[in-house]
C-alpha positions in Angstrom: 2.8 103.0 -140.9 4.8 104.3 -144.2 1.0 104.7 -145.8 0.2 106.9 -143.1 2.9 109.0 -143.2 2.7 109.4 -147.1 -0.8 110.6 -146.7 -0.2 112.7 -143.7 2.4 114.5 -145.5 0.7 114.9 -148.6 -2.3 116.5 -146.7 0.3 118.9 -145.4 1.5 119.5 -148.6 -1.9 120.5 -149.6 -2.6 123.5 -147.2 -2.3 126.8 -148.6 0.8 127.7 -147.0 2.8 124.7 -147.8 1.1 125.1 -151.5 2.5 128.9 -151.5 5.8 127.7 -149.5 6.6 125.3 -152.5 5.9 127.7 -155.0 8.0 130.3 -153.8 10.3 128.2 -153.0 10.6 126.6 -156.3 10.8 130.6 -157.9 13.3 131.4 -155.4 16.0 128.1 -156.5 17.7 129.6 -159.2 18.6 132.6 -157.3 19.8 130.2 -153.9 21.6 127.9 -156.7 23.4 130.8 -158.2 24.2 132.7 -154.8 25.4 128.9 -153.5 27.9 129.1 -156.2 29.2 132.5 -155.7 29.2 131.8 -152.0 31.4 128.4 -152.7 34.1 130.8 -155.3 33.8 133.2 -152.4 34.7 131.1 -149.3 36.2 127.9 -150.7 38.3 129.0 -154.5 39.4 133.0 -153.8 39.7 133.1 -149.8 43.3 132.4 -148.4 42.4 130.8 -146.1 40.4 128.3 -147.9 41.8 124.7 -148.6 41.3 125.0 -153.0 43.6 128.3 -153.2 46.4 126.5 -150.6 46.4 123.5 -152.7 46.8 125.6 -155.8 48.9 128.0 -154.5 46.8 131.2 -155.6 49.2 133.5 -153.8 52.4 132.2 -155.5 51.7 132.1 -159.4 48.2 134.3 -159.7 48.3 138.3 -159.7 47.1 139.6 -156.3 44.4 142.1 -158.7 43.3 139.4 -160.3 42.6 137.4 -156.9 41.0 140.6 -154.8 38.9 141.1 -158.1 37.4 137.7 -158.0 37.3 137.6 -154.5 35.7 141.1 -153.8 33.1 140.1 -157.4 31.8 136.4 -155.9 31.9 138.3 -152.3 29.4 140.5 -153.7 26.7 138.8 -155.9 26.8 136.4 -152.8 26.0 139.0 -150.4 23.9 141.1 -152.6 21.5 137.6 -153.4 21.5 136.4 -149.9 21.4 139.9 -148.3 18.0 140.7 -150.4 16.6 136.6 -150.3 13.9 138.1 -148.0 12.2 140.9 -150.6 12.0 138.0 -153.3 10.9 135.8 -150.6 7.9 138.7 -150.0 7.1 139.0 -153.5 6.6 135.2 -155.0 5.0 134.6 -151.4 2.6 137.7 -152.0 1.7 136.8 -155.0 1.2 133.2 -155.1 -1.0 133.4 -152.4 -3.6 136.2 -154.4 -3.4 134.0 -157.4 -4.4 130.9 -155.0 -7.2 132.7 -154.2 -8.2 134.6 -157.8 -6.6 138.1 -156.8 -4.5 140.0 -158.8 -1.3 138.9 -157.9 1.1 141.7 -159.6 0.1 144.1 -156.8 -0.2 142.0 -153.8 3.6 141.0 -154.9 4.5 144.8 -154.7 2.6 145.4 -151.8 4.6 142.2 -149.5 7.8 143.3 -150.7 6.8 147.4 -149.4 5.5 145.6 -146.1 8.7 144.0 -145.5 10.3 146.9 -146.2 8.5 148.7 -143.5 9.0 146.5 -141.1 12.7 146.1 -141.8 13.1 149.9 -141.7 14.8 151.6 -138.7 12.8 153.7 -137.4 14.6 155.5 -134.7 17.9 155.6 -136.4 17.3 158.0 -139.3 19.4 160.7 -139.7 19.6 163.4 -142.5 16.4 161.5 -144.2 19.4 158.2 -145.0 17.2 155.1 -145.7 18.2 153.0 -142.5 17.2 149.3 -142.6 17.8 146.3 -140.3 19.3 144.0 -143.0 18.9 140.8 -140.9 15.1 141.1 -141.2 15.7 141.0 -145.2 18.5 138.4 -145.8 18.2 134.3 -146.3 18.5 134.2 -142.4 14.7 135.5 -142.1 13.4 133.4 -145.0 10.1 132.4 -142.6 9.7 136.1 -141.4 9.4 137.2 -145.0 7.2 134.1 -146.4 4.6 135.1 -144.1 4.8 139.2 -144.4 3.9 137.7 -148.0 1.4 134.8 -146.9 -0.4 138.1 -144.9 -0.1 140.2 -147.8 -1.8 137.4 -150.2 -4.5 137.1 -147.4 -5.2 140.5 -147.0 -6.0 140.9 -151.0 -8.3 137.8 -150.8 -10.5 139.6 -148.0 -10.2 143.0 -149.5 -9.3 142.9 -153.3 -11.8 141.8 -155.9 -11.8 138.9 -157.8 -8.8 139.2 -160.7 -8.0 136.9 -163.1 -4.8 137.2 -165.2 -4.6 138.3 -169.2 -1.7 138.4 -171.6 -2.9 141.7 -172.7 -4.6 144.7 -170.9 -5.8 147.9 -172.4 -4.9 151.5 -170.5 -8.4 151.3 -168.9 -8.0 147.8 -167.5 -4.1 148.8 -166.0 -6.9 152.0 -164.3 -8.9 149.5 -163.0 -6.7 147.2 -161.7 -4.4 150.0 -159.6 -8.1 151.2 -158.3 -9.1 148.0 -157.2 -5.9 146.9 -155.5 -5.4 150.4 -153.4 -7.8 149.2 -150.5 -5.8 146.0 -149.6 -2.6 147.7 -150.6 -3.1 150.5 -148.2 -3.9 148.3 -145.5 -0.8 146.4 -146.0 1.1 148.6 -145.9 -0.8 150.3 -142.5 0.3 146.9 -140.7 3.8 146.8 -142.1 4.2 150.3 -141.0 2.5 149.5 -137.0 4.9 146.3 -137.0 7.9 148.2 -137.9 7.3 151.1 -135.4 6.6 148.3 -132.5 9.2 146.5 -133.6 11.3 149.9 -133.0 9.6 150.8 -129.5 9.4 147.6 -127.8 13.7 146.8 -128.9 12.3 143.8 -130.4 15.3 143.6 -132.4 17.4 144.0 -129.4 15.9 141.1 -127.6 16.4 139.3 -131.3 20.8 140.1 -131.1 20.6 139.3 -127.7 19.1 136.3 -128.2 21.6 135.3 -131.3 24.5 136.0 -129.2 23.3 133.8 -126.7 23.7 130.7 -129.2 26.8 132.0 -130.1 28.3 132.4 -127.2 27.3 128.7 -126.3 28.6 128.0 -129.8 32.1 129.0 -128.9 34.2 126.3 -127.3 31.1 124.6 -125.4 32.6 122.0 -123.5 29.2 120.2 -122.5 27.4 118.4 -125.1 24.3 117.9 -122.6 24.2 121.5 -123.2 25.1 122.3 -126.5 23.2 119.3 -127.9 19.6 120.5 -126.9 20.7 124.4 -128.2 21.7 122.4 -131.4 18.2 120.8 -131.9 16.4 123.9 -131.5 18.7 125.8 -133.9 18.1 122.8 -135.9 14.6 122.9 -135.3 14.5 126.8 -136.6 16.6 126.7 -139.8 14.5 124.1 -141.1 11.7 126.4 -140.3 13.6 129.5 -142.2 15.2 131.2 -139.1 18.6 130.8 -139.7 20.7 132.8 -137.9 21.1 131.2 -134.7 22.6 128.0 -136.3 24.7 130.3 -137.9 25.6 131.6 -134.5 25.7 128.3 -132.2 27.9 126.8 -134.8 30.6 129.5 -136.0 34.1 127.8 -136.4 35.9 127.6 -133.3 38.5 125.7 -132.4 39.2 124.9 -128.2 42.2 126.8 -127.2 43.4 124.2 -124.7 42.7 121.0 -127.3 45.2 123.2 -130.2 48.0 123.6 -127.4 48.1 120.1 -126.2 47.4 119.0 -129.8 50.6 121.7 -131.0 52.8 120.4 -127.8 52.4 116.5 -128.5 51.8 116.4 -132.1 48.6 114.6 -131.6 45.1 114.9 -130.5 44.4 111.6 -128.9 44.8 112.9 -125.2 43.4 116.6 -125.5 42.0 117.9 -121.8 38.6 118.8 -123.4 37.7 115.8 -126.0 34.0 116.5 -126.5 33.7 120.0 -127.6 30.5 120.7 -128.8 31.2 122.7 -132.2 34.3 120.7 -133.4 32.1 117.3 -132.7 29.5 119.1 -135.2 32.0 120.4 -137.2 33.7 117.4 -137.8 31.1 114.7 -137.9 27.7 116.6 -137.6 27.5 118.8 -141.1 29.1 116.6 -143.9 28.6 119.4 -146.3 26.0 121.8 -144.3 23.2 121.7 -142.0 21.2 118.5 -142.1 24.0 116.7 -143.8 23.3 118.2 -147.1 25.6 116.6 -148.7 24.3 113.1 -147.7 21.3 113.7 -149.3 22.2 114.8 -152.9 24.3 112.1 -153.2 21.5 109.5 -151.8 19.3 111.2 -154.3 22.1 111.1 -157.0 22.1 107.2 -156.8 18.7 106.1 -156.0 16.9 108.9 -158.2 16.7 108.4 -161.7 14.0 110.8 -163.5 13.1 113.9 -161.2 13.3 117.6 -161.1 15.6 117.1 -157.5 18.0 115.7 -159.4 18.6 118.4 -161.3 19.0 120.5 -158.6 20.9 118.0 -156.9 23.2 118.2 -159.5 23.8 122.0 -159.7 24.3 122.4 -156.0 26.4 119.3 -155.5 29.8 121.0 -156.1 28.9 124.3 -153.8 27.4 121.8 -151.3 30.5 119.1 -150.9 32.4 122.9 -149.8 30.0 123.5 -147.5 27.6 126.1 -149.1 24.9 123.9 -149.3 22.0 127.3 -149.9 21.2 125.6 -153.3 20.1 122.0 -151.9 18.4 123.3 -148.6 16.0 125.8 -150.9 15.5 123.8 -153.6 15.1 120.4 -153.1 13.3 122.2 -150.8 14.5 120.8 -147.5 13.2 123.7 -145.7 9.5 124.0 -144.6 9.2 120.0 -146.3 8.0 118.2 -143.3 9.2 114.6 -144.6 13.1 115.6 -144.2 12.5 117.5 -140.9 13.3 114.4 -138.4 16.6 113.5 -140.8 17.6 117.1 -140.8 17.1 117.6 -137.2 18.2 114.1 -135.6 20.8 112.3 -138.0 23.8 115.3 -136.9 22.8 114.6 -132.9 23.2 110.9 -133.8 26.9 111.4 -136.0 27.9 113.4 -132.8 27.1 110.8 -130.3 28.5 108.1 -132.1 31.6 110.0 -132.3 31.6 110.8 -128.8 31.3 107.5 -128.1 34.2 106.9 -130.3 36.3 109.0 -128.6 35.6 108.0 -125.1 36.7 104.4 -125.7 39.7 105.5 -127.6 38.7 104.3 -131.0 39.3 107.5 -132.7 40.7 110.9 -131.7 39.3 114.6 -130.9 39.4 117.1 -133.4 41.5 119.8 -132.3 43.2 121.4 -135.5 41.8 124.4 -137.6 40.7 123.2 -140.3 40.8 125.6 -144.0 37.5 127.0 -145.1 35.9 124.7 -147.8 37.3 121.8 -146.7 35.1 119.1 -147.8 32.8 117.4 -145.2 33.6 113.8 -144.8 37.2 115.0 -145.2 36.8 117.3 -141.9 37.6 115.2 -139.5 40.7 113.6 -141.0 42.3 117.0 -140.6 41.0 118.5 -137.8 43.1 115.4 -136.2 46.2 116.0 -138.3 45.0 113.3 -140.7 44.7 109.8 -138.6 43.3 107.3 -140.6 40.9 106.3 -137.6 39.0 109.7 -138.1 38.8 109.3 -141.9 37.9 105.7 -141.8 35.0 106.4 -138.8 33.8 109.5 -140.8 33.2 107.1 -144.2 31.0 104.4 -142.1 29.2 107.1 -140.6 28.8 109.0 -144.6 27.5 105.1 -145.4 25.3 104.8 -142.2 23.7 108.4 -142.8 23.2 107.3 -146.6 21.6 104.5 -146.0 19.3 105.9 -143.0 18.0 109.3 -145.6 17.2 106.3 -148.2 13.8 105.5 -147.0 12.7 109.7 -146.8 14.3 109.8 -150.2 12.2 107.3 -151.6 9.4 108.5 -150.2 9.9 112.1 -150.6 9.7 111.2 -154.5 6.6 109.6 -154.2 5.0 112.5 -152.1 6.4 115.0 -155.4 4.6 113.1 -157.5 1.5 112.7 -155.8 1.5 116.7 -155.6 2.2 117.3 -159.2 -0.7 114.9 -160.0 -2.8 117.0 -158.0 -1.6 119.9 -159.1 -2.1 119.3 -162.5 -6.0 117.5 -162.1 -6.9 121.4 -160.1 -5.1 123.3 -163.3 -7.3 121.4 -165.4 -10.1 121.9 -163.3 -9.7 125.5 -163.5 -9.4 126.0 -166.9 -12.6 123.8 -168.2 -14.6 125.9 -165.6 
């Protein structure tokens, strides 16, 4: 069975879109490391409200200036990074896919990013000739949306472009050439972009799109039934792993249940709360361990059992970020996302934490989490506080760390073997190419 799966995943792996997928992926880690980083200064270090500057007490010994400046500077690279992800996404996408199929992958880079651009662009909101995009169609959230505007940009210049391959140096008349040759399949990129950004505009496809956000997040919000808010969570799930991230983002937004934090406030404990298996605090508290997937479960399995790799590097950058809960860095570039070995894991371990939880809760063995919890708070460590720290909650949350450990070791294993294999490949085709 595990000799199937190896080679099913390896053929995967081998398709032109996973090929281009991992590529721009790979180009695309040190930006998600970096932004992962700001993002964990950001949210977990220069907040108030996060559980690092209450610890420290930031407010009580460091200048308020120098606090807004650091907060306002990581606020910003993090936005700025994550806010544009989907125009770098465009561009590596673009132009892996031309160079995959010996076109001149410069321009086809140029042209993606312009084509997701145009579909992005708001069409019936310009006023006063203002550049008016719909940002959400451009940041990390729409990583897929923009990796294929790319993929169809590269495929475009395979049909249309002619055949380009790549020198250190080019005289003025080749740079001609080259812009000549490239402005059939550029043009007609950027005729689709410019059709699927005007459809986009007539049809409200991006009102159908909020609308159907704020349906997850109005699930999200204090869903008392987990028959419900479990299936919503696979699919979110489901579509992150894909590149669509936006409605895990919305399904899981912090919220704490109002009647749970008034009993809890009342009694001093959470053992008796009226609503003990709300959806998002069960996640919270058990189902993330350091982001979506349980991130933070993986580095650390790859930490141990991997010795020599290029993950563990980038489990090592990312691990800090990731254990507060900006786990960006990891999910791109291990890649977990689009990498169809991790997608049961990442989809099915959090609905197993949460049920065991539940059913720890329903026979009394440990209590409902019903505190707010500070931004940054360390995964494993959630729980403990969202119950006021009893040790039952701590002590169930570290078997559970253990059990999900223990359960990612086979894909980790496996998932090294299945790099390997690629690279081999990758390098016996590079080889290939160059003697012809």
């Amino acid at each position: 069975m595990e000799k199937v799966i190896f080679k099913t995943i390896v053929r995967l792996r081998r398709l032109a879109f996973f090929r281009v997928a991992d590529r721009t992926l790979m180009m695309l880690m040190p930006l998600a490391v970096v932004g992962s980083i700001f993002q964990f200064l950001w949210q977990s270090v220069f907040s108030p409200t996060s559980l690092i500057s209450n610890i420290f007490y930031f407010d009580k010994w460091l200048p308020d200036h120098l606090f807004n400046a650091a907060w306002y500077s990581c606020q910003g690279v993090t936005s700025v990074i994550f806010g544009t992800f989907g125009l770098f996404t465009a561009y590596f996408s673009a132009q892996y896919t031309a160079r995959l199929y010996q076109k001149d992958a410069q321009m086809a880079g140029v042209s993606g990013m312009l084509a997701l651009l145009l579909c992005a662009y708001r069409f019936r909101d310009t006023r006063d000739f203002q550049l008016s995009f719909n940002w959400r169609f451009l940041n990390i959230n729409s990583f897929l949306f923009a990796l294929l505007i790319g993929f169809g940009t590269g495929l475009i210049f395979r049909f249309l472009g002619v055949e380009y391959h790549h020198r250190h140096t080019e005289s003025a008349q080749q740079i001609k050439q080259r812009a000549f040759d490239s402005f059939r399949p550029m043009l007609a990129t950027w005729v689709i972009g410019l059709i699927v950004g005007i459809l986009t505009s007539l049809v409200h496809v991006r009102v159908v799109a909020t609308n159907f956000y704020q349906f997850f997040q109005s699930q999200g919000q204090n869903n008392l039934n987990l028959g419900v808010f479990i299936p919503l969570l696979l699919l979110a799930l489901l579509l992150n792993w894909l590149g669509i991230g936006q409605p895990l983002a919305s399904l899981t937004d912090s919220a704490t249940n109002v009647a749970n934090l008034n009993y809890a406030l009342t009694h001093g404990s959470s053992w008796n709360v009226p609503n003990p298996y709300v959806g998002n605090s069960l996640y919270q508290s058990y189902g993330r361990f350091g982001g979506s997937g349980l991130t933070l479960v993986l580095l650390i399995g790859i930490l141990i059992f991997i010795k020599k790799s290029s993950i563990v590097r980038v489990a090592r950058w990312s691990f800090i970020p990731t254990l507060f809960g900006s786990n960006q860095g990891a999910f791109l570039g291990i890649p977990i996302m689009l990498n169809p070995l991790f997608l049961f894991p990442y989809v099915v371990l959090p609905v197993m934490n949460m049920l065991l939880a539940a059913s720890m809760i329903a026979i009394h063995l440990v209590p409902a989490s019903a505190y707010n919890v500070l931004s940054g708070t360390p995964g494993p460590l959630v729980a403990f506080i969202a119950t006021n720290g009893t040790w039952q909650a701590l002590v169930f949350s570290m078997l559970l760390f253990a059990l999900d450990i223990l359960l990612y070791l086979p894909i980790i294993k496996m998932s090294k073997d299945v790099q390997d294999e690629i690279d081999l490949l990758n390098d016996e085709e590079a080889v290939y190419k160059h003697v012809k």
